[in-house]
N, C-alpha and C positions, 0 to 999 in steps of 0.2 A: 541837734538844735543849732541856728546857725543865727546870725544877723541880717536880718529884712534883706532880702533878694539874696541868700544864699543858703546851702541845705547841707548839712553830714549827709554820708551812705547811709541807708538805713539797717537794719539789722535784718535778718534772716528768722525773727521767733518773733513773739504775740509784740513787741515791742514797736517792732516795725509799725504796726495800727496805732500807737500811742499818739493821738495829738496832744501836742505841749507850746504851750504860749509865756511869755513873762510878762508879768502886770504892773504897772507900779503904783505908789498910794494912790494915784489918781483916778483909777482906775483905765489908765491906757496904754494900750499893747505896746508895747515896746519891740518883742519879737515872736515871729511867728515859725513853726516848723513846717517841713518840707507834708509830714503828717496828717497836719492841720489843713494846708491846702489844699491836698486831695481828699480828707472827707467834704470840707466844705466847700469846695471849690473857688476860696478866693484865694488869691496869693501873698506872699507878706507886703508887697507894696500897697495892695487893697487895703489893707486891716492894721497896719503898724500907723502909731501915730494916733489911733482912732480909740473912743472907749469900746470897750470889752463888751458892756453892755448890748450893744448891734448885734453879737454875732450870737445871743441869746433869741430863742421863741418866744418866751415868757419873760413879760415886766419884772423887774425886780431879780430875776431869779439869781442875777451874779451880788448883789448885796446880799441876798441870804445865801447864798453858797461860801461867801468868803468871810460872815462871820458866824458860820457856823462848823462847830469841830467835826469834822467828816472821818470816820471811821476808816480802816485801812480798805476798806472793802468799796467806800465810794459810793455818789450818791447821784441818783437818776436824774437827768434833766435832759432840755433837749434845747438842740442846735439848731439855727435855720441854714440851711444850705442856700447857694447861690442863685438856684432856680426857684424859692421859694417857699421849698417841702422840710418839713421837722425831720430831725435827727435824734435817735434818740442815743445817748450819751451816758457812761457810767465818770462822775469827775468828782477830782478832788484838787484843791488848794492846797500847797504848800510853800509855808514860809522860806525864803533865801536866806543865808547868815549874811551879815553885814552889811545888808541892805533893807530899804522900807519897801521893796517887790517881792512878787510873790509868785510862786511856777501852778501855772493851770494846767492840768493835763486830761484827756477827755479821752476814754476807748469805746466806742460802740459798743451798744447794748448787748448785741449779739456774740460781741467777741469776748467781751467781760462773763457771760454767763457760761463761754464755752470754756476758759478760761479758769473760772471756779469750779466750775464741775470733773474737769480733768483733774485740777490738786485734789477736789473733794473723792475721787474716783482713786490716785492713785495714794492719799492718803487712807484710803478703807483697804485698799489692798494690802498694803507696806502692815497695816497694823491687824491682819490677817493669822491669826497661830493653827490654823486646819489645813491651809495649805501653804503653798510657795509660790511666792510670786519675784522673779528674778529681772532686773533689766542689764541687756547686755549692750558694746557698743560695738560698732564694725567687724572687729577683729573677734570677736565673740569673748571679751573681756568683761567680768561683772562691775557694774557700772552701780549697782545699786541692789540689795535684797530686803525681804523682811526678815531673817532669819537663818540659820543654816538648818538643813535639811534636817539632820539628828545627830547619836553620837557618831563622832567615827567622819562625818560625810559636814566637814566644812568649807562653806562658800564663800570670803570675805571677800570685799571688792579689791579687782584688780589681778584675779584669779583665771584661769581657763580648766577646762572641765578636766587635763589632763594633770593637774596641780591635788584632785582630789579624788578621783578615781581609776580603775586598773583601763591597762593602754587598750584593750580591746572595745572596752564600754566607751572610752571615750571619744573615739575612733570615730565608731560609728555616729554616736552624739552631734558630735561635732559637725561631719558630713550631712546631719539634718539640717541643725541649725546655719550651716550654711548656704544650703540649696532655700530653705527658703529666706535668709536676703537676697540672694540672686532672682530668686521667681515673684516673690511676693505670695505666694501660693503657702497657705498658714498650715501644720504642724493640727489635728485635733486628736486627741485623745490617743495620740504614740505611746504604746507603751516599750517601755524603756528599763531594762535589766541594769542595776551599777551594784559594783564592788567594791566597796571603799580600800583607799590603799593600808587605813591606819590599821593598825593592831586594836583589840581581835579583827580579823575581815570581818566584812558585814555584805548584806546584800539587801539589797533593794528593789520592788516594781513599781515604777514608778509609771504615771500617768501625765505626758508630756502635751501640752497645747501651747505653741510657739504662733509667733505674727509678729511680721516686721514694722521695725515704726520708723518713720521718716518726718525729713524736716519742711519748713513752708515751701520749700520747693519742691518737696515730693521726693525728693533722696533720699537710698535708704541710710535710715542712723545706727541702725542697732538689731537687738533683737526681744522682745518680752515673753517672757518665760513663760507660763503658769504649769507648776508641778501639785501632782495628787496623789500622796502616799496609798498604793495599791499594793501594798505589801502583805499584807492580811489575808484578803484575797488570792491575792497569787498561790501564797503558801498552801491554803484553805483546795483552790484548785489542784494544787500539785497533788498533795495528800490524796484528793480525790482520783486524781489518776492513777496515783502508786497503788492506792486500794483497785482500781477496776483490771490492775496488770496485775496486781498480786494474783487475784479472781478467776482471772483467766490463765495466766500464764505459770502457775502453782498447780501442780496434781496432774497433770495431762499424761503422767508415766504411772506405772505400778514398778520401777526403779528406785529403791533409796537411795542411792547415790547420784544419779540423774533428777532426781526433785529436788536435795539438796543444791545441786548445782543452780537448777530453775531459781530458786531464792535469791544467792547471789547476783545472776545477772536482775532481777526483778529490780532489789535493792540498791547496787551499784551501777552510778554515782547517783543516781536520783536522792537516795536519803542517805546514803555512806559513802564514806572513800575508804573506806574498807571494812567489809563484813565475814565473816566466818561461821560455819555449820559443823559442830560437834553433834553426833551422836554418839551412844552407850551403844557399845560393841555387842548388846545383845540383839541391839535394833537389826546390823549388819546381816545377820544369818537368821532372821525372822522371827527370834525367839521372844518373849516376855519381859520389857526390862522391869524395874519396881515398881510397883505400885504408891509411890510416893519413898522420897527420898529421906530418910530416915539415919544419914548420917553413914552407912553404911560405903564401902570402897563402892565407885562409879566408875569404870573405864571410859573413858570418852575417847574417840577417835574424829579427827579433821577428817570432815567426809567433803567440803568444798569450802573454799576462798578466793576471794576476789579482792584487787586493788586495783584504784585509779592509775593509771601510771603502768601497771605491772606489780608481780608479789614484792614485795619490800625484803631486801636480801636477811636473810637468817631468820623468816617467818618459819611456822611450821607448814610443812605442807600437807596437801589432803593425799588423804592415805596414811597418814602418823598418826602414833597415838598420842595424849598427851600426855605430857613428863609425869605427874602425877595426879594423884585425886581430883576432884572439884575444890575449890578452895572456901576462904567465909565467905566470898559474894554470890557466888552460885550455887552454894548452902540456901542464903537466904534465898536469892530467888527463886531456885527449886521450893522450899519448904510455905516460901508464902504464895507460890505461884503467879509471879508476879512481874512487872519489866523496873526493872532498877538501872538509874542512871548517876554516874561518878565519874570524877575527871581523871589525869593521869597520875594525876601525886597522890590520891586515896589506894588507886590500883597498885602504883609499886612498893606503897606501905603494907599494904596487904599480902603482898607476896614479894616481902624481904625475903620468906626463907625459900622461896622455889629453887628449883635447880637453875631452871633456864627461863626469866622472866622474858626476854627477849622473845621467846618463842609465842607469844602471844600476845606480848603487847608493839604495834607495830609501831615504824619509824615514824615520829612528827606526829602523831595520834595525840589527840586533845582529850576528846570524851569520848565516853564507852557507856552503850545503852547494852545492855543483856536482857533477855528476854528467854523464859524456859520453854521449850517444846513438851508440852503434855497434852494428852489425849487420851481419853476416859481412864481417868486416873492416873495414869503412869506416865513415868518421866522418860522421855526420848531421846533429849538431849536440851542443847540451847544452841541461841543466832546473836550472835557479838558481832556489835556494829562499832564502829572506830568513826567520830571525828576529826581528820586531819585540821595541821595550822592554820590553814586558810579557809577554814568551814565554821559556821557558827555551831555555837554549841547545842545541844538537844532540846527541846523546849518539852514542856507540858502534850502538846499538840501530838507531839513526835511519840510519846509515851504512849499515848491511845490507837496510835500508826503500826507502831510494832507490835502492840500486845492483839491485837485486830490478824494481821499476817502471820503474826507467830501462832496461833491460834487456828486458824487455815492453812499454814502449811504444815502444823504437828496434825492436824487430821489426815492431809495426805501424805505424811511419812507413815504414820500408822496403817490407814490401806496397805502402801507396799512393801511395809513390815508383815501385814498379814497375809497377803498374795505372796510375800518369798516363801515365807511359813506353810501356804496353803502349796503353792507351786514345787517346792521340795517335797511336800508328802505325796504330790500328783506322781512327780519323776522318780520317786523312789519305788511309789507300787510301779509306775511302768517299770520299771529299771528292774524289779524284782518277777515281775509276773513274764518276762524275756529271758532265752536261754542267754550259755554263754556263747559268748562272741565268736567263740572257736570253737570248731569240733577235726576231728582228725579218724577217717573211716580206711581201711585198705585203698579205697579208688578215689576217694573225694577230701580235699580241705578246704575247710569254708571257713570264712570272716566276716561276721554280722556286726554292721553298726545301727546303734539308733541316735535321732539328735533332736530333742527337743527345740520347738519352734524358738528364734529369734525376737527379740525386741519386745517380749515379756508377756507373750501370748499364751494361753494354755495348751499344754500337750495334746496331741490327740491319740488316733488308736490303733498308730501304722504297727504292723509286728514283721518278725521274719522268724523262720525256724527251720534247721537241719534235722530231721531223723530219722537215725541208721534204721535200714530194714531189715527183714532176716536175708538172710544170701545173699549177702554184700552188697545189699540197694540203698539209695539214700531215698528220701523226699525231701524236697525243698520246698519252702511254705514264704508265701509274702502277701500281707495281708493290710488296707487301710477300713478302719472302721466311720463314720461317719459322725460327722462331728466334732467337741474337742472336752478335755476336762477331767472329771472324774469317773463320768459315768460311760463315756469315751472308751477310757482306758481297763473299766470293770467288763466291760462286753469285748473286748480285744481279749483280755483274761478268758472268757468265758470260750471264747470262737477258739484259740490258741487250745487250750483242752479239749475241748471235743477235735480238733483236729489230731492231735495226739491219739486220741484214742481211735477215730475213724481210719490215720495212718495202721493203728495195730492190728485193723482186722484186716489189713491190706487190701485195701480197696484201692481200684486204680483211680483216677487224679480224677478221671468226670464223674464215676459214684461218687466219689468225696463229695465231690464241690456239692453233689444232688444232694446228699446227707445233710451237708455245712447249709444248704438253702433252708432245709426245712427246718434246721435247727434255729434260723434266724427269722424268719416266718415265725416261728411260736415267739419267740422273742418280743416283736414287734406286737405279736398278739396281746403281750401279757402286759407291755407298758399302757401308760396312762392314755387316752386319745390325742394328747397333745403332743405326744411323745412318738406317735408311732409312724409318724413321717418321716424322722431322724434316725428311727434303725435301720443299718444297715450297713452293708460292706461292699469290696469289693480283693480280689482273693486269684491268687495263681501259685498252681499248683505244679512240679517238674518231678518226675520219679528217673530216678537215675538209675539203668545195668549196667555194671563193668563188665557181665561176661556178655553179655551182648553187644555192649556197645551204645546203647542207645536211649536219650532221656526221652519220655512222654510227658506234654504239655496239656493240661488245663486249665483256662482266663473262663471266670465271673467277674466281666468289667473288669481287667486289668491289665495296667500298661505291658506290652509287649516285653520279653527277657533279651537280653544280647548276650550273644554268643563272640568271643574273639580269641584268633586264632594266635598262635608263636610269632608267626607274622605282622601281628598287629590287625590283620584283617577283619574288622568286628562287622558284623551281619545281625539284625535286627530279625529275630522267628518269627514267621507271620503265622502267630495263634491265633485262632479266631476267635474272639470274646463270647462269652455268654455273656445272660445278662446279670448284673450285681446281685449279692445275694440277698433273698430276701424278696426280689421281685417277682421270683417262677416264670413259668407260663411257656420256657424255651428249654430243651435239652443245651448240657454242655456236651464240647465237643472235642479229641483231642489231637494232637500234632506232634509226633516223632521224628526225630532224627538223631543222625548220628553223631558222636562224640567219640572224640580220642586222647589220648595222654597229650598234655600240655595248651589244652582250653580252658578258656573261663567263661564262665556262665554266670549273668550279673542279673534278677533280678529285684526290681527297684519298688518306691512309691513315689510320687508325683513329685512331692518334697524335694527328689533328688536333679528336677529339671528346673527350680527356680520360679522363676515369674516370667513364663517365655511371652516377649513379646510377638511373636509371630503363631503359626498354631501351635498342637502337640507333637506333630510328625517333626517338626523341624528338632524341635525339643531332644527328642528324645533321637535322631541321628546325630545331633550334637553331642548329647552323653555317647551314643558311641562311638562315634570320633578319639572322646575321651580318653573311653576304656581302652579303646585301641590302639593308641598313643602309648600309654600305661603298659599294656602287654607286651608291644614291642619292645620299650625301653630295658624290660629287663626287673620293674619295679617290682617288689615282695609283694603275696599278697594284703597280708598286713598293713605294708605304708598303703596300699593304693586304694585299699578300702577309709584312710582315715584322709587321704587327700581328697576321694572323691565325696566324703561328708563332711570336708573343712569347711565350708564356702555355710554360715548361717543363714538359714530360709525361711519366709514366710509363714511354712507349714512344719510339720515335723517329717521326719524323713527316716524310711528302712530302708537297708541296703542289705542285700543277702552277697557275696562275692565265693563263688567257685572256683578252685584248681582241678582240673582232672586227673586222676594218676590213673598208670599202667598196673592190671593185675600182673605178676611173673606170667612168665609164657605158659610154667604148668600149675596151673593154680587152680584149672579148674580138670575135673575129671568124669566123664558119665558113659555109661550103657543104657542099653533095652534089652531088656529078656521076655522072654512070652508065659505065658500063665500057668505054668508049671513047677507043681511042688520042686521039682528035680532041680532048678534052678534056683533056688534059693542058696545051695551049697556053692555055686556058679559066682552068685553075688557075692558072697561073702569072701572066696577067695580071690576075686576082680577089688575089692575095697583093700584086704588085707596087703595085695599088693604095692598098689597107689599108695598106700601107709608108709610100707618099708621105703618105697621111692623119695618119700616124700623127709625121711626119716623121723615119722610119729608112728612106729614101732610098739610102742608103751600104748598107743590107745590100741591097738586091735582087737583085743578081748571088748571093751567098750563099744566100737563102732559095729563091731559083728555082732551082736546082741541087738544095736538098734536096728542096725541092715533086716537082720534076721527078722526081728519080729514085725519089719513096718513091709517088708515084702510078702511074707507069710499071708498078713490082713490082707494087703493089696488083691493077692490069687485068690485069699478066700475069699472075699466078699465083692471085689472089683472087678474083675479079669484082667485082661491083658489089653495090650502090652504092658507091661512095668518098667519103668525108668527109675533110673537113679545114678546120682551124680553128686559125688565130693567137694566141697569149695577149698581153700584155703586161703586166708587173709587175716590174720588178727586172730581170727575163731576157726574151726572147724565145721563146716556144715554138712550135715547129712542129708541129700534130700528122694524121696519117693514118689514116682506119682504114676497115677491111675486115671482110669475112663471114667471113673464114677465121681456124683457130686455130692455124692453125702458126706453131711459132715460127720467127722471123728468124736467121738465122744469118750471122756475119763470114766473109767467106774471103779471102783475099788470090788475087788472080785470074791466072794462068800469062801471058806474053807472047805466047802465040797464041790465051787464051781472048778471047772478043768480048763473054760478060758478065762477071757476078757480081761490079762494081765498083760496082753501086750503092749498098750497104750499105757500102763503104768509103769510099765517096765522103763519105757521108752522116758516119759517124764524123772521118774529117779534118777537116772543114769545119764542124763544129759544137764545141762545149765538152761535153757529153755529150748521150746517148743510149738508148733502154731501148724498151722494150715493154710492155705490161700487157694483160690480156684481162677481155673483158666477159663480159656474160650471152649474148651475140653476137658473135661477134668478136675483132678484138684492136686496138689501137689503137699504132703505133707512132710516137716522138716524138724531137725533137731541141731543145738549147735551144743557147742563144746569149745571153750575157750584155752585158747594156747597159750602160756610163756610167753615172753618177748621174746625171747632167745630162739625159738620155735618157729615163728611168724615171718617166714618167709617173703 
C-alpha cells in the first residue's frame, strides 16, 4: 500500500492479487494500491480524491458493503474495470484504529475461490488419520505433517528423513525426493522399505506419492509427501513367498541332513536371523523315533543352522548333539504339537539349570518361535527360529508361517528318514547277497568292490564274483542287472547263484552265458507284463589257467575287461559282445589270450566310467590309462581297487580287480599211457614218484588208490590213450582223462556186486570230486587239500 502515485513491491503469494484502497467517512479514496490498478485499470491519480462509490457496477453496493458485518470469508460484488466490463470481486471492509477510515480490500473471484479451496483441500489432508500427508521445503526439511507415521517412526517438523530412519532407507528416500524437485516429474505409488532407528526396530512399506510445489513464480518450494501404510500387505506378500519357497524348495532330496539344511536357507533372513534344525538321533540312521513324546529321554542332534551375519561364536553346531534332553518348552510343544512363541528372559528362566544355555540361545536373539516336526504321528524333531535386536518380534501371522512349513518340511524329513531306512535294507541285501572282496587261489588274487549310487539314488544289480575251479582255475563273473531298487538287487541274487552253480558243472564261459540267457528269459517270462521289459542283464565272463596260461573270455553285452601289464601297459581285450541276456537269438562267442605272473585283469560296470561326456570307447581307454598308471606305480591291489571306486557315481558300480601269480615251476606233473591193464602199475609208480619229489610222501597210499581206480575205469570202459596229471597249489589234484563222454556216475555197490566201488572209493578218500568234458573227452578229477606248511 502506498500514497496516490506510488506502489510497495508486491509479494510473491495470493497477496500479491489483493486490491486494497483506504476510505474515509466520506466515502472517498484516499489511497489506492499498486493492486487495485491493475485489476481495474485506473491508477491512483484517477480514483484518489474521488468517492469510492464510481469504482462500483452496482448502485449502492459500497453503502451496503460498509455497513454490513462481512465475514472473514468476504462478500461478492463486482467492479467496473476501466474499459467498461464487471469484475467480479470477493471484498471486505475493515475498520483502521485511530482513525474514522476504513481499508477496502477486493481479490478476484476466481482467486478467492482458488484460494479457499486450497486451505479447504490441505485442511482435509492435515486432519487425515489413514494416511500421511507431509509438506517439505527445499532442503527436504518437514515443514509441516498431520501426524507421525506410528510408534517408533517420528516426523516433527524441522526433521530429514535421516533424523528417523536407518542411513540406507533414507539414502535412497531422500535421492527421490530430490530428483523430483529437480524434474518436477511426481513420485506415484513408490514403494518405500524404512527402518525406524528407535528401539524395538520396526519396519515399514510404505506407499510413497511425492509432487513438487512451487511458488507464483513457478519455483520449486518444497516437496508434498502423500504416504500409505502398505505394511500389511507387504508382510501378507512376504509370507506368501516364504510359503511358495518353502514348496518348492523343501524335499527335493531323500537326504535328512540336506532337507534340514534346505529349511535354513528357505528361512533365513526372510523370517529369521537365525534358525536351527534339531532332529532325534533315531531320525539320522532311518529308524522310528516316538510316536508321541511322552516325557520319555529325546536325543536331539543339530542336523543344520544358519545366521545372518555367520554362526554366532559358542553356537552349537550341526553335527552336535544337544547338551541335554528337551526341556518344558519343547515338552509342550512336542505334547501339544503346536508352534510356541517366547521372548529371551522366559527362555533363560527356563533353562537356569542347563549346562550350556549359550549353546542354544544365540547372541542378541529377542524372540524364539519353536515349532515341532511331526509327521504321522511321531516326533522328528523341531525348527528354532531366533529374532535378533533389530528384528521385530513374531506376530500371530508368523505362527501360522511356521507351523504351515514345519508341517512340510517334517513330511519330507520323514520321506528321507524312510528312503535311509528303506535304502540300508536295499545295500544291506546287496552287500550280503555279494562275495567277499577278497579271495586268495595258488595263481589268482582278487579285490572286489561294490559302491552304491551317489546322491541318494537307489542301488541297482551290478555284482562281481571270483570262483575257484577244480585244477587251480578261477572264474571271474561281472555282472549289471537292469534297473534299480529292490527287485534289482533280488534278480542279481538270483543270476549270481545260478552262476555259481553253472560255474560248478564247469562249463566254459559261452555255455554259461547260453545257460544264464535262458535262465533270464524265464525270468522275464514269469514277471508281470509290465515288468517284462525291465528284465535283464548284461554279464562277462573270464576263466583263468595257470597251467596253461591262458584266461578265456565271454561278453553278453558287456563292457570290454583291461588287461595291464608290470609295465603299466593296459590293453583293452577286444571281446566281442553277445547280446544281453535275456535277448537270445545270437550265439556267444569267446576270446583267449594269454596271461602271466604280474598282470592284472580289471573287469568293470559302467558305473566305473562315470558320466563320459564323449562316447564309451573314449570312456573306458581313460579307465585304462587309469589302471595302467596304477600298475606301474607299484600301487597294492587293494589300495587301487578302492581308488578306482573312490570317485561317487551316478550309477552303482562292480569292480572285479586281478593279480596274476606264478604256479612254482614244478607244480604241475602229467603222462599218457595207452589202454593197458599193465599200466596201471606204470601210473601208480609215475605219481608215487612226483609225491616223494614233491615231499607229500604221507599221501601215496591215498593218491595210488585214486590213480588206481580212476585209470582202471578209464581202460575199462574208455580206452585209450589215458592221461593223467598232478597239480599242486593249495590242494592236491588228481586228474584223469579219457576219449569218452559219458558221464561218471556214483552207485553205492550191493554185497555181492565185485565192481562199481571205484568211483566211491574215489569220493571217500578224497575232499572232493567232479568231471568236466573237453573238445575230446572228459577229464575226471579229485582234490585233496594240503597243510599250509605243505603248499608249495
Amino acid at each position: 500500500m502506498s500514497t496516490c502515485g506510488s506502489h510497495d513491491s508486491a509479494d510473491d503469494d495470493v497477496l500479491t492479487d489483493v486490491a486494497a484502497a483506504v476510505i474515509d467517512d466520506r466515502g472517498t479514496v484516499e489511497r489506492w494500491s499498486r493492486a487495485a490498478s491493475k485489476l481495474l485499470g485506473l491508477s491512483a491519480t484517477e480514483v484518489c480524491g474521488k468517492p469510492v462509490e464510481q469504482v462500483f457496477a452496482d448502485e449502492g453496493e459500497w453503502d451496503e458493503l460498509s455497513s454490513t458485518d462481512v465475514s472473514a470469508g468476504g462478500r461478492t460484488s463486482h467492479l467496473r474495470h476501466a474499459d467498461g466490463h464487471r469484475i467480479a470481486v470477493r471484498c471486505r471492509v475493515l475498520p483502521l484504529e485511530q482513525t474514522t477510515c476504513r481499508l477496502l480490500l477486493a481479490l478476484p473471484a476466481h482467486r478467492a475461490e482458488d484460494a479457499e479451496q486450497g486451505a479447504s483441500l490441505l485442511r482435509a489432508l492435515l486432519a487425515q488419520d489413514r494416511f500421511w500427508i507431509v509438506l517439505r521445503d527445499s532442503d527436504t526439511y518437514v515443514v509441516r505433517t498431520n501426524r507421525t507415521l506410528d510408534d517408533g517412526l517420528l516426523m516433527p517438523p524441522g526433521t530429514r528423513l535421516a533424523d528417523v530412519m536407518e542411513g540406507p532407507d533414507a539414502t535412497t528416500a531422500e535421492a527421490r525426493l530430490k530428483e523430483v524437485l529437480r524434474t518436477g516429474v511426481p513420485q506415484v505409488n513408490v514403494e518405500q522399505h524404512v527402518r525406524s532407528l528407535a528401539e524395538p526396530a520396526r519396519e515399514w512399506s510404505l506407499s510413497v506419492t511425492a509432487v513438487r510445489t512451487t511458488d507464483r513464480a513457478g519455483r520449486p518450494s518444497g516437496v508434498a509427501v502423500l504416504l500409505t501404510d502398505a505394511t500389511e500387505q507387504w508382510l501378507a506378500a512376504r509370507r506368501l513367498r516364504l510359503r511358495h519357497r518353502a514348496a518348492v524348495g523343501i524335499g527335493g532330496s531323500l537326504d535328512v541332513r540336506q532337507t534340514a539344511e534346505e529349511i535354513t536357507d528357505v528361512l533365513v533372513p526372510d523370517f529369521a536371523g537365525y534358525l536351527a534344525v534339531d532332529l532325534a538321533e533315531a531320525v539320522l540312521v532311518g529308524d522310528d523315533p516316538p510316536r508321541a513324546f511322552s516325557g520319555a529321554e529325546l536325543r536331539l542332534c543339530r542336523m543344520a543352522a544358519r545366521a545372518v551375519g555367520g554362526m554366532p561364536p559358542g553356537a552349537l553346531q550341526p553335527g552336535q548333539t544337544l547338551p541335554s534332553p528337551p526341556g518344558r518348552l519343547e515338552r509342550d510343544s512336542f505334547e501339544e504339537g503346536r508352534t510356541i512363541i517366547v521372548d529371551r528372559a522366559t527362555v533363560e528362566a527356563r533353562m537356569i539349570d542347563a549346562p550350556a544355555p549359550g549353546l542354544v540361545i544365540p547372541k542378541g536373539g529377542r524372540t524364539m518361535a519353536l515349532a515341532p516336526l511331526c509327521a504321522r504321528g511321531r516326533v522328528l524333531g523341531c525348527m528354532t527360529a531366533w529374532r535378533t535386536d533389530h528384528e521385530e518380534p513374531y506376530a500371530p501371522q508368523d505362527v501360522d508361517l511356521l507351523t504351515e512349513i514345519a508341517a512340510h518340511a517334517a513330511i519330507s524329513i520323514d520321506n528321507a528318514r524312510r528312503y535311509v531306512r528303506e535304502h540300508r535294507a536295499a545295500v544291506a541285501l546287496q552287500q550280503r547277497l555279494l562275495p567277499t572282496s577278497s579271495t586268495r587261489t595258488a595263481a589268482v588274487a582278487t579285490e572286489g568292490r561294490y559302491r552304491p549310487p551317489a546322491g541318494g539314488a537307489e542301488i541297482g544289480g551290478d555284482w562281481f564274483d571270483a570262483i575257484p575251479l577244480p585244477s587251480l582255475r578261477v572264474a571271474m563273473i561281472v555282472g549289471d542287472v537292469v534297473g534299480h531298487g529292490l527287485h534289482a538287487a533280488a534278480t542279481m541274487g538270483r543270476l549270481r547263484t545260478a552262476v555259481q552253480t553253472l560255474a560248478d558243472l564247469e562249463l566254459p564261459p559261452d555255455e554259461l552265458l547260453t545257460r544264464l540267457d535262458e535262465l533270464v528269459a524265464r525270468l522275464a517270462a514269469e514277471a508281470s507284463p509290465t515288468e517284462r521289459d525291465v528284465v535283464g542283464a548284461t554279464c562277462l565272463v573270464a576263466l583263468y589257467d595257470p597251467v596253461s596260461r591262458q584266461c578265456t573270455f565271454a561278453s553278453a553285452g558287456h563292457l570290454p575287461p583291461i588287461v595291464a601289464g608290470p609295465d603299466g601297459t593296459a590293453t583293452i581285450v577286444p571281446v566281442r559282445p553277445g547280446p544281453p541276456l535275456g535277448v537270445g537269438g545270437l550265439p556267444f562267442e569267446t576270446t583267449t589270450i594269454n596271461l602271466t605272473a604280474g598282470h592284472w585283469l580289471a573287469v568293470y560296470t559302467d558305473g566305473l566310467l562315470g558320466r563320459p561326456t564323449d562316447d564309451i570307447d573314449a570312456a573306458v581307454r581313460r579307465l585304462a590309462e587309469r589302471i595302467g598308471c596304477l600298475r606301474r606305480s607299484g600301487c597294492p591291489l587293494e589300495a587301487a581297487s578302492k581308488i578306482l571306486t573312490g570317485v561317487p557315481a551316478a550309477d552303482d558300480t562292480a569292480l572285479l580287480l586281478a593279480r596274476i601269480d606264478a604256479l612254482p615251476a614244478d607244480a604241475a606233473a602229467q603222462w599218457e599211457f595207452p589202454a593197458d591193464p599193465a599200466t596201471v602199475s606204470d601210473a601208480r609208480a609215475a605219481v608215487v614218484g612226483t609225491l616223494e619229489r614233491w615231499g607229500l610222501a604221507h599221501l601215496d597210499f591215498t593218491v595210488e588208490l585214486i590213480i588206481s581206480e580212476l585209470v582202471t575205469n578209464a581202460i575199462r570202459y574208455a580206452g585209450g590213450p589215458v592221461g593223467v596229471r598232478l597239480l599242486r597249489g593249495g590242494v592236491l589234484v588228481c586228474e584223469v582223462s579219457d576219449p569218452s563222454n559219458t558221464q561218471p556216475r556214483l552207485r553205492r555197490a550191493a554185497l555181492s556186486d565185485e565192481g562199481n566201488r571205484g568211483l566211491f572209493l574215489v569220493a571217500q578218500t578224497s575232499d572232493r570230486w567232479g568231471s568236466r568234458f573237453g573238445q575230446s573227452g572228459k577229464t575226471i578229477w579229485a582234490e585233496l587239500t594240503l597243510p599250509k606248511a605243505e603248499d608249495g
